[in-house]
Biotite code that builds the C-alpha atoms (Angstrom):
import biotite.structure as struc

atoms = struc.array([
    struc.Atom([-17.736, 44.394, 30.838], chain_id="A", res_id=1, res_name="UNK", atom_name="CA", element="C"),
    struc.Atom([-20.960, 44.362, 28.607], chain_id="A", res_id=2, res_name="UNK", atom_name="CA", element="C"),
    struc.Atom([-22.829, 46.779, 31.232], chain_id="A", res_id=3, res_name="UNK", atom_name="CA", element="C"),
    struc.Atom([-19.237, 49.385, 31.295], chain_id="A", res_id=4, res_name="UNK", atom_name="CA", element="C"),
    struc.Atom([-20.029, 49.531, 27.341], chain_id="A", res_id=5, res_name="UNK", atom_name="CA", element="C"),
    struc.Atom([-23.885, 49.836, 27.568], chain_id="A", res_id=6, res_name="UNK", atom_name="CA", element="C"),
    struc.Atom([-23.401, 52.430, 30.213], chain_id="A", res_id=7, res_name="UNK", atom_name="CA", element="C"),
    struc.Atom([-20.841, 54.399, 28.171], chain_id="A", res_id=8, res_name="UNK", atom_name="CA", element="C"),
    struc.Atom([-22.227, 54.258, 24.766], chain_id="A", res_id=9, res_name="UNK", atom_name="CA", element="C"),
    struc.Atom([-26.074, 53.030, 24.591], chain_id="A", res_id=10, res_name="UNK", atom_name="CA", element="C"),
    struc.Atom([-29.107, 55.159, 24.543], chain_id="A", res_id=11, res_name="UNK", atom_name="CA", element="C"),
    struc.Atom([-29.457, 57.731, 26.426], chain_id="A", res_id=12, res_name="UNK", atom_name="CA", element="C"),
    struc.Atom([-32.570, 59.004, 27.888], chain_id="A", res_id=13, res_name="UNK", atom_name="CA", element="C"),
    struc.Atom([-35.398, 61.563, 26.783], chain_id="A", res_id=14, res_name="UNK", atom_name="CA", element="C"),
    struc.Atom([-34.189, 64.070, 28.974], chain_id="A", res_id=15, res_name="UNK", atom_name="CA", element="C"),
    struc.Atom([-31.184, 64.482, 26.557], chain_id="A", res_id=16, res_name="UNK", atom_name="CA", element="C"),
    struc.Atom([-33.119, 65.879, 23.824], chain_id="A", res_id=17, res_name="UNK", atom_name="CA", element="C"),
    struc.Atom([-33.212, 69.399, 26.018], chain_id="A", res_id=18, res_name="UNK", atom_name="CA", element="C"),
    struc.Atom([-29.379, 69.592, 24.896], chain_id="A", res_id=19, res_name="UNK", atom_name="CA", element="C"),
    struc.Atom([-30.570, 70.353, 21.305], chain_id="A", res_id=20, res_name="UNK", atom_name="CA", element="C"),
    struc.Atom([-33.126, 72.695, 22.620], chain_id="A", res_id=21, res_name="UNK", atom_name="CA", element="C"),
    struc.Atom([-30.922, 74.507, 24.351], chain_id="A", res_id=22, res_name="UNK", atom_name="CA", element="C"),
    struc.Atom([-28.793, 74.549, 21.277], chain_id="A", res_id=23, res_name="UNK", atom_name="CA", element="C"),
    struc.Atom([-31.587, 75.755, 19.011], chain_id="A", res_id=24, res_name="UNK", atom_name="CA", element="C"),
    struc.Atom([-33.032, 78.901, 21.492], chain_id="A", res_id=25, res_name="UNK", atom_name="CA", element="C"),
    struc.Atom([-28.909, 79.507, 21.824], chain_id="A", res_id=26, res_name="UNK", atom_name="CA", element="C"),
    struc.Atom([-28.971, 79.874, 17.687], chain_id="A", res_id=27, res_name="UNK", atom_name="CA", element="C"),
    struc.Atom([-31.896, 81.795, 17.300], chain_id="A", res_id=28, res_name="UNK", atom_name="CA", element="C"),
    struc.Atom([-30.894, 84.060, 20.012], chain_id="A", res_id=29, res_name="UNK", atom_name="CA", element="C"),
    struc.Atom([-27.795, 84.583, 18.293], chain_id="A", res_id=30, res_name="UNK", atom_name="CA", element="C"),
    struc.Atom([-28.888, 84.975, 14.977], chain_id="A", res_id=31, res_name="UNK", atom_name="CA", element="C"),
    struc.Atom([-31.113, 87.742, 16.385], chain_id="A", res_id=32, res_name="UNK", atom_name="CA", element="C"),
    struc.Atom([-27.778, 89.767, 17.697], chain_id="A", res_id=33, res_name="UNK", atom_name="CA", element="C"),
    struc.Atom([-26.245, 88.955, 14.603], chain_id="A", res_id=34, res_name="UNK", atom_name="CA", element="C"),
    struc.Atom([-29.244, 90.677, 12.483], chain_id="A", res_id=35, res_name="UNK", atom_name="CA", element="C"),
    struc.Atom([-29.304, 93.496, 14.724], chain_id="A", res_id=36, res_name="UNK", atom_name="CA", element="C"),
    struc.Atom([-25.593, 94.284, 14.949], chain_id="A", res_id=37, res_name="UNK", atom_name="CA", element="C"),
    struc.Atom([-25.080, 93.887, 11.122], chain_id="A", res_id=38, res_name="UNK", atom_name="CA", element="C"),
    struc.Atom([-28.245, 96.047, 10.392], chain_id="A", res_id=39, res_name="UNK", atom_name="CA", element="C"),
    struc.Atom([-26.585, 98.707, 13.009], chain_id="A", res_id=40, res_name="UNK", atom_name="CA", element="C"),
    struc.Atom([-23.636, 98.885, 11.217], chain_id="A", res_id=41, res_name="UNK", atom_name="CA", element="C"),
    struc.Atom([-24.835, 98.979, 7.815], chain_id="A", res_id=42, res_name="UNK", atom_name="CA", element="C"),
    struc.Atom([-26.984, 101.570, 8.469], chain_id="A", res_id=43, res_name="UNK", atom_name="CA", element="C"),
    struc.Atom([-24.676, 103.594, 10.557], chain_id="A", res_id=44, res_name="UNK", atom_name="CA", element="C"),
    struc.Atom([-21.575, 103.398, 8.294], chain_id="A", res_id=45, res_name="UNK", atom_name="CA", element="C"),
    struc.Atom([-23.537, 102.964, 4.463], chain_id="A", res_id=46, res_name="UNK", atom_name="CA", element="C"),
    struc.Atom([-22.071, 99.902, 3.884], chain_id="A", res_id=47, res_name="UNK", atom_name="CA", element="C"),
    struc.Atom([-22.189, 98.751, -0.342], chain_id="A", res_id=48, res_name="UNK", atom_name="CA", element="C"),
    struc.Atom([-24.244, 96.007, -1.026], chain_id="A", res_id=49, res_name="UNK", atom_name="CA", element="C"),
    struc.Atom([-22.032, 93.675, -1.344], chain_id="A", res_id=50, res_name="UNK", atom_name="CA", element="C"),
    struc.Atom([-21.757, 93.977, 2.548], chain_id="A", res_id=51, res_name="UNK", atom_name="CA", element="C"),
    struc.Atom([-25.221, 93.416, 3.083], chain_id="A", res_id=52, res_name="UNK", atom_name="CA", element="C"),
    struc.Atom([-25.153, 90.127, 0.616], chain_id="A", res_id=53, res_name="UNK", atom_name="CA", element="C"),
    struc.Atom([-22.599, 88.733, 2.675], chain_id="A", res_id=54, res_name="UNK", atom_name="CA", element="C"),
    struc.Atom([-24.351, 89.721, 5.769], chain_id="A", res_id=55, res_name="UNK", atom_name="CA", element="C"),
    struc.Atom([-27.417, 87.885, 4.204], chain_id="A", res_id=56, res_name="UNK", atom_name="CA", element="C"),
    struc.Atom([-25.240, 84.970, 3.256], chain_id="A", res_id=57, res_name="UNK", atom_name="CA", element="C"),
    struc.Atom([-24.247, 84.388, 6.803], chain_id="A", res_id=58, res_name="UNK", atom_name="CA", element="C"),
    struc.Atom([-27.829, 84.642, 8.424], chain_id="A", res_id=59, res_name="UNK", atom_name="CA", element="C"),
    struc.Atom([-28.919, 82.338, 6.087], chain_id="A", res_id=60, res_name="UNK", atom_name="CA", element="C"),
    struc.Atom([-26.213, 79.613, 7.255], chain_id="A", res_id=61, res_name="UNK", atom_name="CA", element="C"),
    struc.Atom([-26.729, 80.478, 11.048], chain_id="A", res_id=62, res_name="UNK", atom_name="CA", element="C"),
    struc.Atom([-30.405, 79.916, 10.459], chain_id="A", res_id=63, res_name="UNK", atom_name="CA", element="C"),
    struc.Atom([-30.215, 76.461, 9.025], chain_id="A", res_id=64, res_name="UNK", atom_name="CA", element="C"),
    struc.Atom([-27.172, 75.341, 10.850], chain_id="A", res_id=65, res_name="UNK", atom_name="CA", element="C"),
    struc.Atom([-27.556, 76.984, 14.378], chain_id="A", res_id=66, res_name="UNK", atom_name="CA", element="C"),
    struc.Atom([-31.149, 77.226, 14.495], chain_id="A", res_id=67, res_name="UNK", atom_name="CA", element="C"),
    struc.Atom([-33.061, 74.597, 12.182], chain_id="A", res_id=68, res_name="UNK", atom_name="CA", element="C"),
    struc.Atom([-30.686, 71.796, 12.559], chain_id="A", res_id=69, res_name="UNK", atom_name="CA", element="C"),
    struc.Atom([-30.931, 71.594, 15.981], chain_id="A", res_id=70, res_name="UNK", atom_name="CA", element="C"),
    struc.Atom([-34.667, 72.126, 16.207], chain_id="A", res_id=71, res_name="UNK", atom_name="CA", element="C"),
    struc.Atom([-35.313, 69.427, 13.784], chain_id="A", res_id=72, res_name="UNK", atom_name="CA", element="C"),
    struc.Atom([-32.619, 67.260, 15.985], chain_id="A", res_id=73, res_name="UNK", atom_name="CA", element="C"),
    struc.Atom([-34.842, 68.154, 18.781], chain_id="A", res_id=74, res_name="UNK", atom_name="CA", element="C"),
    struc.Atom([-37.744, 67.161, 17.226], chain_id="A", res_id=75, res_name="UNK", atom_name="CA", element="C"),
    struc.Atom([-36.448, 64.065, 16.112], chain_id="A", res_id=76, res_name="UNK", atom_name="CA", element="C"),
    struc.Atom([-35.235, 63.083, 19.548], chain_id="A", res_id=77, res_name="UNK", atom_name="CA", element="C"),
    struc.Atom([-37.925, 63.576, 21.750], chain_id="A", res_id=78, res_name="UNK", atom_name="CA", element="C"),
    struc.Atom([-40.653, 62.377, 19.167], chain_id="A", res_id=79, res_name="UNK", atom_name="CA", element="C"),
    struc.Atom([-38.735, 59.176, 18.893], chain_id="A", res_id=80, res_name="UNK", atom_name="CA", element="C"),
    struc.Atom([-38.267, 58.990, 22.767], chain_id="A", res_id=81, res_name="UNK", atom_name="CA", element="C"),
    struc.Atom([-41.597, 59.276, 23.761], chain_id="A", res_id=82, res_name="UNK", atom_name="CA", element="C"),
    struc.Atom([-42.250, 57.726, 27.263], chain_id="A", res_id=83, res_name="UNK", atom_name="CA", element="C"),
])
């Protein structure tokens, strides 16, 4: 019974850590779309500014929550892991 539990919830291995990389290149890449969609239509439709402060708002949280979060994760994982 002890080995079912350490199997299903102890440590997992180094290899792992590549799930918050992936998460972190999947943020960035979105974050990028994001920028260049919301610039697109801003530009293309003179939006107010109060568009573009919201616009700013949300890049900001994507950046720290889709991107940095997950790259610090990353960093945190495999530095911790080292083999």
């Amino acid at each position: 019974m002890k080995e079912l539990f350490q199997q299903i919830f102890g440590p997992l291995d180094q290899s792992y850590c590549n799930y918050f990389l992936f998460l972190s290149i999947l943020g960035f890449v979105l974050l990028v779309v994001f920028l260049i969609s919301f610039i697109a239509v801003g530009v293309s439709q003179k939006k107010p500014l109060d568009f573009y402060l919201g616009g700013v708002s949300i890049a900001l949280t994507y950046l720290i929550f889709g991107y940095f979060q997950n790259r610090l994760l990353h960093s945190m994982c495999a530095g911790t892991l080292i083999k």
